[in-house]
ZAVEX-732588 format. One line per 5 residues: number of its first residue (from 1); their letters; for each residue x, y, z of N, C-alpha, C, O. Coordinates in pm, 1 decimal. Layout:
BEGIN
NUM) A) X/Y/Z/X/Y/Z/X/Y/Z/X/Y/Z ~ ...
***
This chain:
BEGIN
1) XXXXX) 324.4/2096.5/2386.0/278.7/2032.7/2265.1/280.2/1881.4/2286.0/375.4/1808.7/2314.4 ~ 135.7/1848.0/2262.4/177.8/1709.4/2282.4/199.5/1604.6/2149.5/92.5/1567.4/2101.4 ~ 299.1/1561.4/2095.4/333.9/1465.8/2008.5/258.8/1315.1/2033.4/247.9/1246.6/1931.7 ~ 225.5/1279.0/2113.2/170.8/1100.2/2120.9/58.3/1096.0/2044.1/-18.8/1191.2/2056.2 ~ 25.6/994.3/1955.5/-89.3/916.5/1924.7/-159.3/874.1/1985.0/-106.5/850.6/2093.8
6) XXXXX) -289.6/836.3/1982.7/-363.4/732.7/2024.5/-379.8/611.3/1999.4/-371.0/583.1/1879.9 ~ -403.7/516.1/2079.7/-348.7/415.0/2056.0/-418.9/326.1/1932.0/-358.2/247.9/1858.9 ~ -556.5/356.5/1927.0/-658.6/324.0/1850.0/-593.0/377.7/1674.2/-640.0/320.2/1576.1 ~ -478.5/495.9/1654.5/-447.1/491.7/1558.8/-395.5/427.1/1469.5/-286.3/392.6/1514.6 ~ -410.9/375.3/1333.3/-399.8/296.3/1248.9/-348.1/399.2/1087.0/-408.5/483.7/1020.9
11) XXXXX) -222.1/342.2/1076.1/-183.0/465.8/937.2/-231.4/418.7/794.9/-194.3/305.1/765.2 ~ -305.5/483.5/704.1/-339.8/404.8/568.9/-187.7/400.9/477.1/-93.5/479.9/470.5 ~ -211.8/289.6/422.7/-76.6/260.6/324.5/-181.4/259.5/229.4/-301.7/236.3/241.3 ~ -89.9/298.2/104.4/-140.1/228.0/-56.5/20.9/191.0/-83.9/126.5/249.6/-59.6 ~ -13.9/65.8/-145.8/91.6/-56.0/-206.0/79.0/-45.9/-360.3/-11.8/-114.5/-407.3
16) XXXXX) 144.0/17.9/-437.6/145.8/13.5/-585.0/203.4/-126.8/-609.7/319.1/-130.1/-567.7 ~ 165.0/-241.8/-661.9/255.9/-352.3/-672.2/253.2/-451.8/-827.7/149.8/-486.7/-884.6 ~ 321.6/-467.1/-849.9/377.4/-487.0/-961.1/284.9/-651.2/-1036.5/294.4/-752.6/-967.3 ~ 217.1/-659.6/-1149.9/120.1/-750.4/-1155.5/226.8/-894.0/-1158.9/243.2/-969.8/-1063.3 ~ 246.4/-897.8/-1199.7/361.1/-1035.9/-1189.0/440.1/-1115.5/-1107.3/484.1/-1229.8/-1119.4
21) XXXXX) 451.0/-1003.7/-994.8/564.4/-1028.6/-865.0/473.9/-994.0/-748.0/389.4/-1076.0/-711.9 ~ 487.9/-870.4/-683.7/410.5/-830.3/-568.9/299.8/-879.7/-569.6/278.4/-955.8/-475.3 ~ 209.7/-864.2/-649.4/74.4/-870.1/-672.1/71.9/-1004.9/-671.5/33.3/-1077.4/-579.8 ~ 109.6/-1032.5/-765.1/73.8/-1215.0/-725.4/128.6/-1227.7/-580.1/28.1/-1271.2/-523.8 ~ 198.9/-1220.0/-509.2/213.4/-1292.2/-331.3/105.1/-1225.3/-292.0/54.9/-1284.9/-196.7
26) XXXXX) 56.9/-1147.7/-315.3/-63.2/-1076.0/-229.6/-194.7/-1163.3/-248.3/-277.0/-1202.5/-165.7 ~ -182.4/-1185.5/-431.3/-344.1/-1278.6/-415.3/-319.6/-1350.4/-395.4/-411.6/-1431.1/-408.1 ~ -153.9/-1430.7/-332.6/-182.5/-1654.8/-309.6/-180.7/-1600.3/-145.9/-185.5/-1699.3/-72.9 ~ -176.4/-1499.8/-83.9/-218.5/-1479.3/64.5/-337.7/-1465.7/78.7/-398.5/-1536.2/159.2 ~ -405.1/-1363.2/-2.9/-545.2/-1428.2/15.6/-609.2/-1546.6/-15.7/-708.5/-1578.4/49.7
31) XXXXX) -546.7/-1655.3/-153.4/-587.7/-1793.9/-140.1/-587.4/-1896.7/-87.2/-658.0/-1997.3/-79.8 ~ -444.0/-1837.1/-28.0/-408.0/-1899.0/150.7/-446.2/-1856.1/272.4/-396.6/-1871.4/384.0 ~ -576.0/-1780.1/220.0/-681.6/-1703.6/385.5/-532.4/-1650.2/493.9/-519.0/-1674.8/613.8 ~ -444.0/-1579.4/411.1/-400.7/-1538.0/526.7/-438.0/-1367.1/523.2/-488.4/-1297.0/435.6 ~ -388.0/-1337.2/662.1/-468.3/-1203.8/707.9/-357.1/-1070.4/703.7/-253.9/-1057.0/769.4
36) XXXXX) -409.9/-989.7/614.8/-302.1/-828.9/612.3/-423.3/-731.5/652.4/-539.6/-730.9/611.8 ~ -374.4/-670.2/722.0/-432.5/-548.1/785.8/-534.5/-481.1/669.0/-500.9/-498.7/551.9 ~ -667.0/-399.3/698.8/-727.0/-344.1/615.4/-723.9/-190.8/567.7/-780.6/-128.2/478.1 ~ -614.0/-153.2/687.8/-580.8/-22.6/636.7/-485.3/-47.4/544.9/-375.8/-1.5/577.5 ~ -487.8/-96.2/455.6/-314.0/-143.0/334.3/-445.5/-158.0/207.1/-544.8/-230.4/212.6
41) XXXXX) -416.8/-91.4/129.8/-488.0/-76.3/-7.2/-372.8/-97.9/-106.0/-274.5/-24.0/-111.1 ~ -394.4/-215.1/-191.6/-321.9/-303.4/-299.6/-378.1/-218.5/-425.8/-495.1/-182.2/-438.8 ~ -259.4/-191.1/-526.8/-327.5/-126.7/-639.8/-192.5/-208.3/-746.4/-70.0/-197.3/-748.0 ~ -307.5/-303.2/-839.5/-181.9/-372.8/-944.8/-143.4/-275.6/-1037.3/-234.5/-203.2/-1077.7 ~ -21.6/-254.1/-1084.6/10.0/-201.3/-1159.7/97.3/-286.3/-1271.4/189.3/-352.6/-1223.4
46) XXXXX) 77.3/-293.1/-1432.3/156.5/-366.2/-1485.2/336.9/-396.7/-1490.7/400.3/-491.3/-1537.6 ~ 378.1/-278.9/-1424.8/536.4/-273.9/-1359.0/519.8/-191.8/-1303.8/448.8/-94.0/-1327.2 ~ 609.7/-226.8/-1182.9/628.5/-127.4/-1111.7/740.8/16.8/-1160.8/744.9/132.1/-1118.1 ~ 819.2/-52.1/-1263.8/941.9/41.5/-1305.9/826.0/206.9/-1353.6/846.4/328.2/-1359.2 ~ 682.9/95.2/-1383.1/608.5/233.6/-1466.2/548.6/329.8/-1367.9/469.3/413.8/-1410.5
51) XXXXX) 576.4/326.0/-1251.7/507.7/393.4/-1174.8/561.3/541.9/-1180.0/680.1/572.6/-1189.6 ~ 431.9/647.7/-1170.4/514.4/769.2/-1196.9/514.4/835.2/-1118.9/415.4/787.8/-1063.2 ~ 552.1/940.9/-1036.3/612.5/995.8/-891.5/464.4/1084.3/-858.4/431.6/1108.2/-742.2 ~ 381.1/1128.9/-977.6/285.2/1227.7/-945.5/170.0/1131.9/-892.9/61.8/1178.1/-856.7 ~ 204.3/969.1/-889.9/84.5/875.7/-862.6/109.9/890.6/-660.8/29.3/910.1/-569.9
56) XXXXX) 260.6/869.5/-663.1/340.2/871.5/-489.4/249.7/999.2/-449.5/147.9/1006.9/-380.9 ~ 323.9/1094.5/-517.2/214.1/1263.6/-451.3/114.1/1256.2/-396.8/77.1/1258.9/-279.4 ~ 47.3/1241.4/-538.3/-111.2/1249.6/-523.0/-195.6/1161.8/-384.5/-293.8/1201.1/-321.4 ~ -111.7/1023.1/-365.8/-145.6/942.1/-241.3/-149.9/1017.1/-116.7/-233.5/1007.1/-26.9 ~ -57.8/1086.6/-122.8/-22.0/1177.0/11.6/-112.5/1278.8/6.4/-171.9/1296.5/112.7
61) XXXXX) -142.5/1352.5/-84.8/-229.6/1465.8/-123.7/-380.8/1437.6/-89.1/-462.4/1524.3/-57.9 ~ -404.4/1305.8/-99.2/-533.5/1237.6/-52.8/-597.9/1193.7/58.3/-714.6/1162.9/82.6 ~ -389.5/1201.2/186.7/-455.1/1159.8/289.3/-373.0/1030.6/334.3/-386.3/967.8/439.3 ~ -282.5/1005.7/226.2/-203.7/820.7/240.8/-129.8/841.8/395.1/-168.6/951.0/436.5 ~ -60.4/793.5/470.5/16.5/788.4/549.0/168.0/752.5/508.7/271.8/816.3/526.2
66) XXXXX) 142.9/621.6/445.4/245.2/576.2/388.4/238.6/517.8/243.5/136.4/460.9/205.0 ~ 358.0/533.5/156.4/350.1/465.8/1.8/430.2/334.0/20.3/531.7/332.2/90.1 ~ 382.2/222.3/-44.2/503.4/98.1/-50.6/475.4/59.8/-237.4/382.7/16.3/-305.8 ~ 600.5/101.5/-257.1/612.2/49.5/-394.9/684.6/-123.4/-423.4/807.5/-119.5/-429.3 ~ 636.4/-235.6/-436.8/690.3/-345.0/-465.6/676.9/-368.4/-606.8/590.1/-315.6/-676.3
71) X) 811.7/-491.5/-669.9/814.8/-506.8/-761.1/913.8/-668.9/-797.1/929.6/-707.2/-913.0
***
């Protein structure tokens, strides 16, 4: 069985991030042209405390690799 990746692999994240905190460093990085990977999908959420576990699931259920919840 072989376990290795290829190297060309790239894992999708979705970032639930919080509109006030996370979210804002994310848009003054883009106003500061700086560069985050394009497999990372930003989704504002008005708190993060509100995030609800069937939103985490469903990411995975879709295909996510990884969840990052900031807040």
């Amino acid at each position: 069985m072989n376990t290795s990746t290829p190297n060309s692999w790239e894992p999708k994240i979705i970032a639930f991030a919080c509109h006030y905190c996370a979210f804002a460093a994310a848009d003054l990085a883009g106003v500061m042209r700086r560069f985050y990977p394009a497999n990372i999908r930003i989704v504002r959420l008005p708190c993060s405390g509100k995030l609800d576990y069937s939103y985490v699931l469903r990411a995975f259920e879709k295909g996510m690799d990884g969840v990052f919840c900031a807040g």
